[in-house]
N, C-alpha and C positions, 0 to 999 in steps of 0.2 A: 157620634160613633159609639157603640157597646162595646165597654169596656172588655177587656179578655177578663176569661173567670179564672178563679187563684188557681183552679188544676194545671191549666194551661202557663200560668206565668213560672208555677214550680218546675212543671214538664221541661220547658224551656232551659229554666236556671238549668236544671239537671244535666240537660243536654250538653248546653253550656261549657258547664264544670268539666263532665266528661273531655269534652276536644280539647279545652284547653288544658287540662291536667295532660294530656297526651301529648300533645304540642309541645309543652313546658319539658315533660319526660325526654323526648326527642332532643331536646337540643341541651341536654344538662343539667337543668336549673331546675333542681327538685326544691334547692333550699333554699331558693327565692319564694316557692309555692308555700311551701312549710312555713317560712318564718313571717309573708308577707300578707299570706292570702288564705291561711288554714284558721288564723286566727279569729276570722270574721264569721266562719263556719259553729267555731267554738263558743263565739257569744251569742250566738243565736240557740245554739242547743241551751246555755244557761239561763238563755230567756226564758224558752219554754220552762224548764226546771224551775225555776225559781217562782212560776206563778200557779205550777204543777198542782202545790198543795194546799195554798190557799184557797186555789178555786175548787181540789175536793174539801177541802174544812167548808167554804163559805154553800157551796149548792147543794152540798149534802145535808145540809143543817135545815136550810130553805126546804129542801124535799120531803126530807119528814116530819116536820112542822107541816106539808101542808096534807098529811097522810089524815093526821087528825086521829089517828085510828090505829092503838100500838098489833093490833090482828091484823092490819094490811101489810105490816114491817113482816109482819112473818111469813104471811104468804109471797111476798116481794123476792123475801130473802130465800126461801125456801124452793121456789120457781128455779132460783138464780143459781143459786148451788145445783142444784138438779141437772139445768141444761150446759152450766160450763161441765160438770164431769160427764155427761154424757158426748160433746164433742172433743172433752180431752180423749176421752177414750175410744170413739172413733178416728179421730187422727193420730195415734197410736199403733191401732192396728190397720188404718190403709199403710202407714208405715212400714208395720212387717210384711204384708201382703205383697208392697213393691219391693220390698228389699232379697223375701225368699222366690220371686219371680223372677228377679233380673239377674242376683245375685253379683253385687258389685265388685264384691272381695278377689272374685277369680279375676279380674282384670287387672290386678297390680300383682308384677312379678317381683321374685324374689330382691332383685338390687333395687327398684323402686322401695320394696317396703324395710330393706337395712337402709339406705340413705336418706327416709323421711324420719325414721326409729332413733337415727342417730342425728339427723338435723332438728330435731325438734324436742329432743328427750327433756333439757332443761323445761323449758316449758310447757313439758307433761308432769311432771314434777312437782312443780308448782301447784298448778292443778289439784294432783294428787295431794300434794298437803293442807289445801283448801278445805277438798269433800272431808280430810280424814277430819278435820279440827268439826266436823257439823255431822261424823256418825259419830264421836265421841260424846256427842251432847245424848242426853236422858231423852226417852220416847215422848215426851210430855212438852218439850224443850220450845216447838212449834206452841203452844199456847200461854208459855210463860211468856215469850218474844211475844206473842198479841198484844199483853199489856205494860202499858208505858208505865216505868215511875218517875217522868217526868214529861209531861204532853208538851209543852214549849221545846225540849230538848227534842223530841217526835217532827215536831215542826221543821226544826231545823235541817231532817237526815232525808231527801227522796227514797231512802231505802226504810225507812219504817212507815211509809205508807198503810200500812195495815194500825199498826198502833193508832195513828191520827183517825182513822176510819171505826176503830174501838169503840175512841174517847169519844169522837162527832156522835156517833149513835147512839152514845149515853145520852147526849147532850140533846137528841133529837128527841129520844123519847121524857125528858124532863121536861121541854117544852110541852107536848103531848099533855103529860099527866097534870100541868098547873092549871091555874083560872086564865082561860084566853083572855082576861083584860091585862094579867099580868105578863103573858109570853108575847102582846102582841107589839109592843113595842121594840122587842127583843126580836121580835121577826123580819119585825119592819126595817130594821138596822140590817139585817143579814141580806134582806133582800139588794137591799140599795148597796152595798156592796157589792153583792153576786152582780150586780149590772157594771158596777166599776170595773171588775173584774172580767168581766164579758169585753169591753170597751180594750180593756189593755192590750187582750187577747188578740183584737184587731188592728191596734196598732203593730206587736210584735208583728203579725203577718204580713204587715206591708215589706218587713225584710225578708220574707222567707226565699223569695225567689234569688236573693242576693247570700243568704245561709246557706243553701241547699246547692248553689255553685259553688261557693268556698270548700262545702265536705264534699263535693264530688271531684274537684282540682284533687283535694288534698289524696283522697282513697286513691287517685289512677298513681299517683307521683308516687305515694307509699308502696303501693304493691310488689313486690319483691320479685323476682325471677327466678324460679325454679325450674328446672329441668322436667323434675319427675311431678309437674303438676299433672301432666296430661295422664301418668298412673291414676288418679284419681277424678278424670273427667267424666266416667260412668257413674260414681259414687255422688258426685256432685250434683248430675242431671235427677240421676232416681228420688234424690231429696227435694228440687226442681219440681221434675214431677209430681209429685205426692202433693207438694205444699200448690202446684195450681189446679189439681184435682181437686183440693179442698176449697178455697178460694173460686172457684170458675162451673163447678159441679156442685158439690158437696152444701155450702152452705148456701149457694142464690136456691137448690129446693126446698130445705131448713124451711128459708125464708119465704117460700112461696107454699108452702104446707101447712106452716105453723102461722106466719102472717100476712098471707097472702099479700107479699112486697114484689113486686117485678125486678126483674134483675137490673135493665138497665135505670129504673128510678134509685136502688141501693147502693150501685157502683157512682153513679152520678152525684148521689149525698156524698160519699167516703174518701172520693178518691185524692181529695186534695189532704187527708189524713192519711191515705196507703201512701201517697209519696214522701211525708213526711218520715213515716215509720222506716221505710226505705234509705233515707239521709242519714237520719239519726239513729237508727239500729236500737231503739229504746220506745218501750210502750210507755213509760211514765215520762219523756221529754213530748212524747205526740199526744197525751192525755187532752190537755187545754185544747188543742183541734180537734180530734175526738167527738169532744165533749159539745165542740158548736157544732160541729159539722151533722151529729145524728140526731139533737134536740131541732135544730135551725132547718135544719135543710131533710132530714129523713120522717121528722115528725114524732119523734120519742119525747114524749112527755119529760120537764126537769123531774120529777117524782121519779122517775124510773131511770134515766140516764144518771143523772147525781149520784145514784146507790148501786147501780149495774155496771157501771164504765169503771170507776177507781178501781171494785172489786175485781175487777174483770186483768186491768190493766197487772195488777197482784198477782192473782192466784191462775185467771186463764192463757195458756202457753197451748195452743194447740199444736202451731209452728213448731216451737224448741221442741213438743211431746213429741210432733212426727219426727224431729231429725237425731230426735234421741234412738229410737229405735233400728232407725235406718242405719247408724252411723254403729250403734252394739253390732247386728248384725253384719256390717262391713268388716267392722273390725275380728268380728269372731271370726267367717267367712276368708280374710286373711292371714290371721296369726293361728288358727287352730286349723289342725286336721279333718275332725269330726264335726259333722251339724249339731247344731242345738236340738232336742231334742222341744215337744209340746208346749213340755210343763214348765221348760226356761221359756219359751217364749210367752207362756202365760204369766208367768211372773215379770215377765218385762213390762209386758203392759200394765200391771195393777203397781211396778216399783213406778214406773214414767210417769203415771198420771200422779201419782203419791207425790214426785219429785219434782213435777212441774209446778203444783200447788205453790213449793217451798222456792221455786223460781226468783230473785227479783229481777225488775221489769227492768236491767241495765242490761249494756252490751256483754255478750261471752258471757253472761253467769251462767246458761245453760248448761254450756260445755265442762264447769262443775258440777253440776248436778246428775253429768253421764256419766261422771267418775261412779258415785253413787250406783246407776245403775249397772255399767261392767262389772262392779264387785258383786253384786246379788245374783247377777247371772252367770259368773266364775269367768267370766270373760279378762285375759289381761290386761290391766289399765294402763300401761306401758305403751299399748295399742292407742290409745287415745294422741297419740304425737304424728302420727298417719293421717288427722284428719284438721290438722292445724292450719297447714296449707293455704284452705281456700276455706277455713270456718267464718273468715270477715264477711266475704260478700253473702256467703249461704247465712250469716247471720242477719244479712240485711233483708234478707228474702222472706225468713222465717218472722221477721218480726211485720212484716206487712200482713204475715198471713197472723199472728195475734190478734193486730188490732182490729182484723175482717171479721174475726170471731166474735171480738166483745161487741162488736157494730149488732151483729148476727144476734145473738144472743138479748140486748138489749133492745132489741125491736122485737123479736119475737115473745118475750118476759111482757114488753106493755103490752103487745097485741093480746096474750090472758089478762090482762086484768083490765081492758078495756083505755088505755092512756096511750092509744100509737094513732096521732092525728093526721088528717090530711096535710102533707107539707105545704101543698099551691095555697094555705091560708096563713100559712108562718112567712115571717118575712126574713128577705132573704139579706145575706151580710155580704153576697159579692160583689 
């Protein structure tokens, strides 16, 4: 009998998780869920985390070590950059597009929007003292944070992700420029690791089905009851929206344009990664699947996944970029009188895609970096406590559509430089 493939055993957990978190809800016993069963949810998110960075230090180093060639790092790197801000900045503006179409703001009335202002103010607040502590830093501030002065200490934080990705490329290209009899021992080690490391990856996943019910119990038991959620049911759908316009339209043409990938052979690579991104609301905990799932299964060369996924799982927010703009406009649409005029909305999009850069790939950090954007566009950031509500599950939403992106992007990146293989020749890990 064929075994079920990992999409199908997470779909399940998921499901799972779901009935019984509601079941559990229903009769009480939230803090049986919480204290018995959320737990298991949580070691499995630190699984992933915890082999996050080794596995970009270890395949990233392998990848360009096998470039051989410091002018394909540039073309690589240069492709890459290119195509994550060009879909940041198309998921930006389908953003505003649906947002001055539908216009979500007119469907929360006035006591809806004093009862979320004042249930939620504390933490907008917080918020707000976040973004303020990161405009107070120096315009340069973003490249001083690139470089570690201490790479071991880098190691240790999934939030300097970028520093370890620095330091590895130095490292990549020092192999590069010595005598291959002296780098190739040094490679040879890296290699055999990235395989260790490949191996771990698949055992973590034999718990995922068993992870991914744990966080779905725990999210139904957490979820709070509020009245005036349904105030904000059209604001929540238009962001819906947007992110499976991108996801379902937007990028299967990408990828049928740029690398001529079929839709359903793309969704069939990923999708045991889109539900984890889903779980864990984190593109650097679903990295390590990611990373098999579009080498393994989609046929993205390690040379180009190694250096496109970490970068991707950093700096590309397509997700957070649409829901950033959707949620300015909500918010302005609601607390102002007056529309925005062109040229704020033209600067929403060149501040969204600037701020999703500065994203990290953890839960809710979006939702500061909107602060960011409300202030540039005069919008009041106070307004940000409106959209608290139901920012968990829309956070879970937007981060599936991340990780579609960086999939997107990384197959289309090797398809230019000729390293996007047939997958029916790669073997498969389910």
């Amino acid at each position: 009998m064929k075994e079920l493939a990992l999409h199908w055993k997470i779909l399940i957990g998921m499901i799972l998780g779901l009935l019984f978190g509601y079941v559990m809800k229903a009769m009480g016993l939230q803090d049986a869920v919480v204290d018995w069963i959320k737990p298991f949810g949580t070691i499995f998110i630190n699984m992933l985390k915890m082999i996050a960075v080794p596995l970009v230090a270890v395949s990233l180093i392998v990848g360009l070590a096998d470039l051989k060639d410091i002018s394909k790092l540039s073309k690589l790197g240069g492709r890459t950059i290119l195509f994550y801000l060009f879909t940041t900045a198309c998921a930006v503006s389908l953003g505003l597009l649906l947002a001055n179409f539908i216009k979500p703001g007119r469907f929360i009335n006035e006591v809806s929007r004093e009862r979320l202002l004042a249930g939620f103010a504390g933490q907008a607040d917080e918020k707000i003292k976040l973004a303020e502590a990161t405009k107070n830093q120096g315009p340069l501030q973003p490249i001083v944070d690139l470089v570690p002065d201490n790479f071991f200490g880098a190691l240790t934080d999934n939030g300097s992700l970028l520093q370890v990705i620095f330091f590895v490329i130095l490292v990549g290209i020092g192999l590069i420029m010595v005598d291959e009899r002296k780098s190739k021992p040094v490679v040879d080690f890296f290699k055999g690791l990235n395989d260790v490391i490949l191996k771990v990856i698949d055992i973590v996943m034999l718990f995922s089905p068993i992870g991914v019910f744990a966080l779905m119990a725990a999210l139904i038991v957490e979820i709070p009851d509020y009245s005036t959620l349904g105030a904000l049911g059209i604001y929540g759908l238009t962001v819906v929206l947007g992110l499976l316009l991108l996801m379902f339209a937007f990028y299967p043409t990408v990828l049928y344009v740029f690398a001529k990938v079929k839709p359903g052979r793309f969704f069939n690579a990923i999708s045991p990664a889109q539900l984890l991104a889903f779980s864990t609301s984190s593109s650097a905990a679903t990295l390590p699947v990611t990373m098999e799932r579009v080498t393994d299964h989609l046929g993205v060369d390690d040379e180009v996944s190694s250096f496109v996924l970490p970068l991707g799982a950093t700096i590309n927010m397509d997700g957070t970029a649409l829901y950033q703009a959707v949620a300015a406009i909500f918010i302005a649409q609601a607390m102002l009188p007056e529309a925005l005029g062109l040229e704020t909305q033209l600067m929403i999009i060149l501040t969204t895609v600037l701020a999703s850069i500065g994203t990290a790939a953890v839960p809710s950090a979006g939702i500061v970096m909107l602060v960011i954007v409300l202030g540039q566009a005069g919008i009041p950031e106070a307004g940000l406590a409106l959209i608290f509500a139901i920012d968990r599950p829309l956070d879970m939403c937007r981060t599936v559509t991340n990780v579609t992106s960086d999939a997107t992007v990384a197959a289309v990146v090797a398809k230019s430089v000729g390293l996007l293989h047939d997958p029916d020749r790669i073997e498969k890990h389910d």
